[in-house]
C-alpha positions, 0 to 999 in steps of 0.5 A: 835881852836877859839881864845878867845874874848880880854880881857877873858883871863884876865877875865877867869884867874881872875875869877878862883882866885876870886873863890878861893878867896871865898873858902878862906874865907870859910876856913880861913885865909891863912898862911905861909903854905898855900899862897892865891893864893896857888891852892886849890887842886894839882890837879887843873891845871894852870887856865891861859890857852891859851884857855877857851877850852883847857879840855874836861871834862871826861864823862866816868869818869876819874877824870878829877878834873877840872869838879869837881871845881868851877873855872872850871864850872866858866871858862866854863860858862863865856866861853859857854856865850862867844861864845853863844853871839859872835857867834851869837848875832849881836848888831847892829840888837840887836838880834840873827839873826838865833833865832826866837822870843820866843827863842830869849825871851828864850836866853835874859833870859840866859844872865840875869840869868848868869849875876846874878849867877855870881854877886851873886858869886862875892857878896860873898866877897862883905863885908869889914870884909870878905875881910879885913880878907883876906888881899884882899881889896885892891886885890878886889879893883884892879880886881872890874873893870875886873868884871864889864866891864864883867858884862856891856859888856853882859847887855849891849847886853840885852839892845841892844835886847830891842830894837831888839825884834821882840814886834809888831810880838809877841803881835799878837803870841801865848799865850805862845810866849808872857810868855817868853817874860814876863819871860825874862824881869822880869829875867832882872830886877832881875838881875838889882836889885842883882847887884846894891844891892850886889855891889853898894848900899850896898858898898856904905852904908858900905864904903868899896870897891873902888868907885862903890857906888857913887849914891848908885845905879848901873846905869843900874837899870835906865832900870828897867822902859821900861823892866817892862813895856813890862813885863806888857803889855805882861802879860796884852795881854797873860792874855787873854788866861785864859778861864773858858768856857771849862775845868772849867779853864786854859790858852789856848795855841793860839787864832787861833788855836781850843782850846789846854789847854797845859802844858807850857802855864799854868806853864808859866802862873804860873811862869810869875804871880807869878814873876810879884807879887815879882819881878815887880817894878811897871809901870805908862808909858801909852804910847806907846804900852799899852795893853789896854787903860782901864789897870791901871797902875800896882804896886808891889806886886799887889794881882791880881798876887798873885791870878792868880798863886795861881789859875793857879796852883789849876787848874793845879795840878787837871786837870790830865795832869800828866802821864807815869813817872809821867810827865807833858804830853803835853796838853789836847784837847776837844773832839767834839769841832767844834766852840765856838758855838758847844764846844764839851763836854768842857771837857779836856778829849782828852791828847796828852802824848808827852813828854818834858824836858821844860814842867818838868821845867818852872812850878819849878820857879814858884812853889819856888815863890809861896811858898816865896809869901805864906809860903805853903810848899807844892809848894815845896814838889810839885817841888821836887816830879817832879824833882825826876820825871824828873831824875827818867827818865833820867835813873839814876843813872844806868849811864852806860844804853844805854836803853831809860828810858822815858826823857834819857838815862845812866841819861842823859836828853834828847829830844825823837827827840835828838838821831835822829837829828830831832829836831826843833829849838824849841826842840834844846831849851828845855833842856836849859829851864828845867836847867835855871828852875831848878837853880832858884827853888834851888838857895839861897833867895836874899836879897830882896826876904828875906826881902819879907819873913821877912815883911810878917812875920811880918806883917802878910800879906797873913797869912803866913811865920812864922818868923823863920819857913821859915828859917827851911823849906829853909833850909830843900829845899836847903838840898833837892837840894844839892842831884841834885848835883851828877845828875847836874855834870853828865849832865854838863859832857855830854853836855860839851863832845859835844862842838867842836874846836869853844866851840859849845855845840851839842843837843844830850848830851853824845856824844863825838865831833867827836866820831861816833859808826856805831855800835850805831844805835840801841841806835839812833833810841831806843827813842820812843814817849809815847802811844798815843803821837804826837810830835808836836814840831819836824821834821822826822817820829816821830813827823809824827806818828800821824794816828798811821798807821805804828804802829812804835816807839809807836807813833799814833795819834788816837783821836789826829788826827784831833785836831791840826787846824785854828779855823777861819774857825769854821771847824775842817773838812775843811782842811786835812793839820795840822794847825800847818805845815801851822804856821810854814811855814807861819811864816817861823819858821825855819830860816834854814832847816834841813840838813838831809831827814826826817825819817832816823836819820842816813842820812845826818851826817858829819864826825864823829859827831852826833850832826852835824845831822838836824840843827847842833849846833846852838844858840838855843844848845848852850844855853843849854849849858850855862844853864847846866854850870849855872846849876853846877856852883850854885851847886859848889858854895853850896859846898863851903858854 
């Protein structure tokens, strides 16, 4: 067994009691009758263990009582965020040194997200009415320096990684890769913000709990300036990426490559725009590394933000990239383009119909801030029609199919590479994404966003958000996501059955550890790509299907064929090899190989274990891990309210 970190076992008993703490308060005072620190169920069991990992939760559903609590998906998340950073992150080099740089954008965004799931948790009791009810100020008082040296040990690695950021390669990657990057310190500033909010400043106005109030800031919001300025320069620098020429708009995904107008780089488009609008602070450095020398300096609420989500999303919506399941397939391609001088028809009119979990997800944040930008409802209505999608094809709620259903199984999201232990380390990510967009479409306005809300209202900028109308409509959204909840534990479930001795969680979801059914096979190999489909992402015959020559797993790359290529050389014709291939052996994109011959997803497996195939468990996994457990601890938390 891994032994835990010193000082989280303190932390993950403490941290179970200050959930009670806040169903307490929820519930009442307690009585003779009812002790506080009385379990809140009997079934509950002693939260002290001598491990994080001492349960299993029970997919099959044996009412394991502790998968339904919310001091057990704390315990989990602290823990799944214990050994992602651990395990995994070296401080020294301020980075994970088995990621690659748009994971490692990816895996900071995780860490700041968990951190403000769990201080936004902890400002539940914040108020010194709440806690004076209790009798718990000075209970809080004692335990407040437990939770902020949990809270400064984890930002402490975020700001670690500013500086172990691989930020000179990635100005030179792909438009998408420099998205993520935005996202991730955007995610980190938000988290800045809530924290010093909830737990300094408004303390410190109220003169209540111990001394963090002193200054009326927390001191790690001094950060805010080099994060939001490397959000800007990289929104600056992938901003470049929207073109007008071909498909009347739209982001394309990489400058050295022949035009591709995919789905992620446009909801990421979307999200990061929309995100600098509300959360970006402003920046006034002009050295060094600025995007370009004539960019002015940017400030919040810039409207030029506004109107590049606003647009970015139009274009989106009607360029038909929705299709079988009704999901965002991958990305169009120009039919006949050859060079910038001979483009083709300029139309989006060639769509590649793979299938992703993160092209379902990322657009979701992005659609929630449209909505607090401008009051239109429909940025809502829009998210929830796709999230129905995306559990519409996982297979639920028939939990107990095996059959494929287009994006799972048995209600269970998965990857089309995850069941063959093909995917690549960009696949092993997705997941994770789609979860992190997931919480945050549905999680509760905060206090800076609601006074956003209210200012426009009352102000009448942007003609939106009457005063008590928003209020409805959130709460109608947030009724909306209440009914995941079931889908959330479901999947929470599965991916916490794949952890093993260590507390690693597997990519393939709802496959015990350790548990290996020969008979099973047909299930490995039922995941097949969409007609007409090329996987671009992931190893092993179906990322290969791309001629459509051997007809198998409803591959075939038929006009897709030759679309992929270096547009440096302005000829599509001129090389047989995928540009794509070359990229990534170029860059060397995995840090490790996988472990298994490509086109046989059951060669190569360890004993017993599914999730030991391809790449096994890596960081990239378990951040999944920590975002389906970010995922269900928000969700406990709505029950409690």
């Amino acid at each position: 067994m891994r032994p835990a970190i010193s000082g989280f076992y303190l932390l993950c008993y403490l941290l179970p009691l200050f959930t009670r703490t806040l169903a307490l308060a929820h519930r009442g005072p307690p009585s003779p009758q009812r002790p506080f620190l009385e379990p809140l169920a009997d079934t509950v069991p002693d939260e002290q263990s001598s491990t994080l990992f001492a349960h299993q939760s029970s997919f099959d559903g044996d009412d394991d009582d502790t998968s339904r609590s919310l001091g057990s998906a704390l315990v989990d998340l602290v823990g799944a965020l214990d050994v992602m950073q651990d395990e995994y992150f070296v401080l020294w080099q301020g980075s994970w040194p088995t990621s690659i740089d748009w994971t490692a954008a990816v895996l900071g965004t995780h860490v700041s997200a968990t951190l403000a799931s769990l201080t936004a948790l902890s400002g539940q009791l914040g108020g010194e009415q709440t806690l004076g009810k209790l009798g718990l100020v000075a209970w809080m008082d004692q335990h407040n320096l437990v939770f902020e040296n949990l809270v400064n040990h984890f930002f402490d690695q975020t700001t670690a990684f500013y500086f172990g950021e691989n930020a000179f390669s990635l100005r030179n990657q792909a438009f998408d890769d420099m998205l993520w990057v935005v996202l991730g310190w955007l995610e980190n500033i938000k988290f800045q913000d809530l924290h010093s909010e909830l737990r300094y400043s408004r303390q410190q106005n109220n003169g209540t709990v111990g001394s963090e109030g002193r200054g009326g800031h927390w001191h790690g919001t001094q950060f805010r300036v080099p994060a939001a300025h490397r959000a800007r320069v990289f929104y600056e620098l992938a901003s470049q990426g929207w073109d007008s020429t071909l498909c009347e708009g739209g982001m394309i995904w990489s400058p050295y490559l022949t035009p591709y107008k995919n789905a992620i780089t446009n909801e990421l488009f979307i999200s990061a725009s929309i995100g600098m609008y509300l959360y970006f602070p402003g920046d006034h450095i002009d050295s060094p590394f600025m995007a370009s020398v004539e960019s002015p300096p940017r400030v919040l609420h810039d409207p030029a933000h506004l109107e590049a989500a606003v647009e970015g999303y139009r274009w989106l919506k009607h360029s038909n990239m929705t299709g079988i399941w009704g999901l965002y397939a991958d990305g169009f391609h120009i039919s006949g383009w050859r060079s910038d001088s001979q483009p083709g028809s300029r139309k989006c009119d060639v769509l590649n119909r793979m299938v992703y979990t993160y092209n379902q997800g990322v657009l979701l944040s992005g659609l929630r801030g449209l909505w607090l930008a401008t009051g239109d409802e429909d940025y809502l209505h829009d998210g929830h029609a796709l999230v129905a999608s995306v559990i519409g094809a996982s297979g639920w709620p028939e939990t107990s199919s095996t059959a494929w259903a287009g994006l799972g199984r048995g209600g269970i999201l998965e990857e089309v590479c995850d069941s063959h232990g093909a995917c690549s380390q960009n696949g092993q990510t997705f997941k994770g994404i789609f979860f992190h967009h997931l919480t945050e479409f549905c999680r509760p306005i905060r206090l800076h966003e609601e006074r956003s809300v209210i200012m426009s209202a009352t102000t009448g900028k942007n003609g939106h958000h009457d005063d008590d109308d928003w209020q409805e409509t959130f709460a109608w959204h947030q009724t909306q996501c209440r009914t995941y909840g079931a889908w959330i534990e479901h999947n929470a479930r599965a991916a916490l059955m794949t952890r093993d001795e260590g507390g690693r969680f597997g990519t393939w979801w709802g496959r015990k550890y350790r548990v290996f059914d020969p008979s099973s096979a047909a299930m490995v190999d039922s995941s097949v790509l969409p007609d007409g489909a090329i996987d671009y992402q992931n190893y092993g015959k179906r990322s290969a299907e791309r001629s459509g020559s051997d007809g198998g797993g409803g591959g075939g790359g038929g006009p897709l064929a030759d679309t992929l290529r270096n547009r440096a050389s302005g000829q599509v014709e001129s090389d047989n090899e995928w540009e794509w291939e070359r990229r990534i052996r170029r860059s060397k994109l995995e840090v490790a190989p996988p472990r298994h011959p490509a086109g046989n997803s059951m060669e190569g497996v360890r004993p017993k274990d599914y999730n030991d195939r391809g790449r096994g468990r890596t960081v990239e996994t378990q951040s999944g891990g920590v975002a389906v457990m970010r995922a269900l601890l928000e969700w406990k938390h709505y029950e409690q309210m």
